[in-house]
N, C-alpha and C positions, 0 to 999 in steps of 0.2 A: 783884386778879389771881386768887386762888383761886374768886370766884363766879363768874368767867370762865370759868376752866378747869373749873369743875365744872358748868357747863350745856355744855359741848364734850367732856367726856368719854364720854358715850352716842354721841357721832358719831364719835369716834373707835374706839370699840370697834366700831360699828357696820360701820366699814372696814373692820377689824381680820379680824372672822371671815367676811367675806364669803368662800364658799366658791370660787366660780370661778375667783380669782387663785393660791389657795392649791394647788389641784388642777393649775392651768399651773405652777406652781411645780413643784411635786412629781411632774409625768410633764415637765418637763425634768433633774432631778435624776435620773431614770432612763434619761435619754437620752443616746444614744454621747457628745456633745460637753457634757457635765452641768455642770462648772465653769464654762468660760465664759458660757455660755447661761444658766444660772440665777444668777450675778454681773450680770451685765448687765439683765435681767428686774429684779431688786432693786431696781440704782441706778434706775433707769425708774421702779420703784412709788413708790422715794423719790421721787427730782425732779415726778414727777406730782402726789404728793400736796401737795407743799409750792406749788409752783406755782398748782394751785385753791384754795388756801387764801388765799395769800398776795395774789393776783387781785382775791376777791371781800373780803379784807378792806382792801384799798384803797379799791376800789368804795365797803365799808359805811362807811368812813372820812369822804366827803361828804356821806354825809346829812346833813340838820340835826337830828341827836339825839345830842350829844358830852354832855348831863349825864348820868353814871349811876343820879341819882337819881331822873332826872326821868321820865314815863312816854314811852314810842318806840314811838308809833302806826305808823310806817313798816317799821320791823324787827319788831315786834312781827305784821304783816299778811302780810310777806314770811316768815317764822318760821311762820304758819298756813296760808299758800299751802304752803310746803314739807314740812309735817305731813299734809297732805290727799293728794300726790304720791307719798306716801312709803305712805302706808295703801292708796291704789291699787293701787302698786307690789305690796304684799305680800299683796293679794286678788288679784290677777293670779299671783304666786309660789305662793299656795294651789292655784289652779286649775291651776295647770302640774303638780301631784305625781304623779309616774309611779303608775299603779293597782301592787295585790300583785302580783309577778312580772313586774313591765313593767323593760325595761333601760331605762334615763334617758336621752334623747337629751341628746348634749354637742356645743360650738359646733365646726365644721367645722375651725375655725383650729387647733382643738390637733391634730390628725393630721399636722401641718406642723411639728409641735415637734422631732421628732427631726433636722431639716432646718437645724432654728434654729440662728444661731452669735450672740454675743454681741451685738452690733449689731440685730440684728433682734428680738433677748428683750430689749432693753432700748427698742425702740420697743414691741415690746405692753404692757412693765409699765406704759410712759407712758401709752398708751393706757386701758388698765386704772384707771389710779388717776386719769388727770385727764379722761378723755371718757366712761369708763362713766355711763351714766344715772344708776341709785343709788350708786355713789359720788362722782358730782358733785352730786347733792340735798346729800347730808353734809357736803360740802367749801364748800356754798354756806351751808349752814346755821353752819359754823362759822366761818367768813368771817365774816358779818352779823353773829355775836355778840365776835366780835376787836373786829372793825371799830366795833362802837357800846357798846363796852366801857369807851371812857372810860379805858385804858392809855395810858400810855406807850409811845414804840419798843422800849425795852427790853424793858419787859412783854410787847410783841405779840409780840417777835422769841423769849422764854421760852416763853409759852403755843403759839407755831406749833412750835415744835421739842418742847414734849412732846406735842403734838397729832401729829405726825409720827411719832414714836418709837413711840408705842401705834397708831397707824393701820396701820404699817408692821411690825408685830412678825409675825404672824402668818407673812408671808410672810421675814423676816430670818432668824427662827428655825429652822425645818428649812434653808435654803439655808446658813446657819452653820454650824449641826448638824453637814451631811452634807461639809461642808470639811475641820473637823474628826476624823469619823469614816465615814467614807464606807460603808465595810464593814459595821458593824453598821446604818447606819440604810436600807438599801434594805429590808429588809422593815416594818417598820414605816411608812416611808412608803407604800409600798405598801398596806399594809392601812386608814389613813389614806384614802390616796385612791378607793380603793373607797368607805368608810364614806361619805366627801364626795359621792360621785358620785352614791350612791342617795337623800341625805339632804338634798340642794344647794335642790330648791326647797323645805322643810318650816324647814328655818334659814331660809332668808332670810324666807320669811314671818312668822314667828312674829316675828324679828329686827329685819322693818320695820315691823310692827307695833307693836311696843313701843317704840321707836325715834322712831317716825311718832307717837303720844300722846304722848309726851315731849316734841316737839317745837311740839304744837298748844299743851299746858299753856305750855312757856314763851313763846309768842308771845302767850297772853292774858293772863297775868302780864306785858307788855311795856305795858297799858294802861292 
């Protein structure tokens, strides 16, 4: 279970700080209806994330490659398909970096946050965590190594729930935070969200970049 979890922990981190979610997070925390809307947004990132996980590591479950010791041509090709995806992704995230002094354009949906009530933040977290492109690369990549990991249910149902907990912190975290202390944490998020907003496509490249090699390595270590 541990070399399980520790070739799924760069895709969990990987989730983790993806900027976009975190920034919807935090300009709903600053919005008139902030509680509820940013509780709902959460359960969403949770259920989403667990949901693509849980999906593709059924899927990985059928293949014919159930010995751990054995070499898994199949997952191991799908594992290099999804490293190539992911290095695209973050040459394309290069090419997007706003020049010196450009303001970052951001996606159209967040202007509609202040509007958001619970129900609605917690269909974009779903959206977010289980149809986003790059974080469904991640969710498929740790699927496939659940799934041909050679676990137990138990084991799967352990390694998807800390897979879950670190995928999902990033955004649990300030939404907790600000329940608990609401008052001190608007300006900090605030400045946060700035920081994110200029910086959004330079992380995630660098991000799926490392990410994306990580992912080729262990798909040729699968032969």
């Amino acid at each position: 279970m541990g070399a399980v979890f520790g070739d799924i922990l760069p895709l969990a981190v990987g989730i983790a700080i993806s900027p976009i979610p975190i920034i919807a997070a935090i300009l709903m925390l600053l919005s008139p209806k902030a509680k509820g809307t940013s509780v709902g947004f959460l359960l969403g990132w949770v259920v989403g994330i667990v949901v693509a996980v849980v999906v593709f590591t059924l899927l990985a479950s059928v293949l014919p490659e159930q010995d751990p010791d054995a070499s898994k041509p199949v997952s191991g090709t799908i594992k290099i398909v999804l490293g190539v995806l992911l290095l695209l992704l973050a040459f394309r995230q290069w090419r997007s970096r706003p020049k010196p002094g450009e303001e970052p354009p951001l996606p159209k949906w967040m202007a509609a946050i202040d509007d958001m009530n619970a129900g609605r933040g917690f269909g974009l977290g779903f959206l977010l965590s289980a149809v986003n492109p790059k974080n469904l690369i991640m969710a498929v990549g740790a699927g496939i190594t659940i799934g041909t990991g050679g676990l137990t249910i138990g084991e799967d149902v352990v390694v998807i729930l800390l897979f879950t907990l670190i995928a999902a912190s990033s955004v649990a975290v300030p939404v907790i935070a600000y329940l608990v202390a609401s008052a001190r944490m608007a300006r900090p998020l605030e400045s946060l969200r700035g920081w994110l907003v200029h910086n959004n496509a330079t992380v995630m490249a660098v991000l799926l970049l490392v990410i994306g090699v990580v992912v080729i390595g262990k798909g040729i270590g699968s032969f």
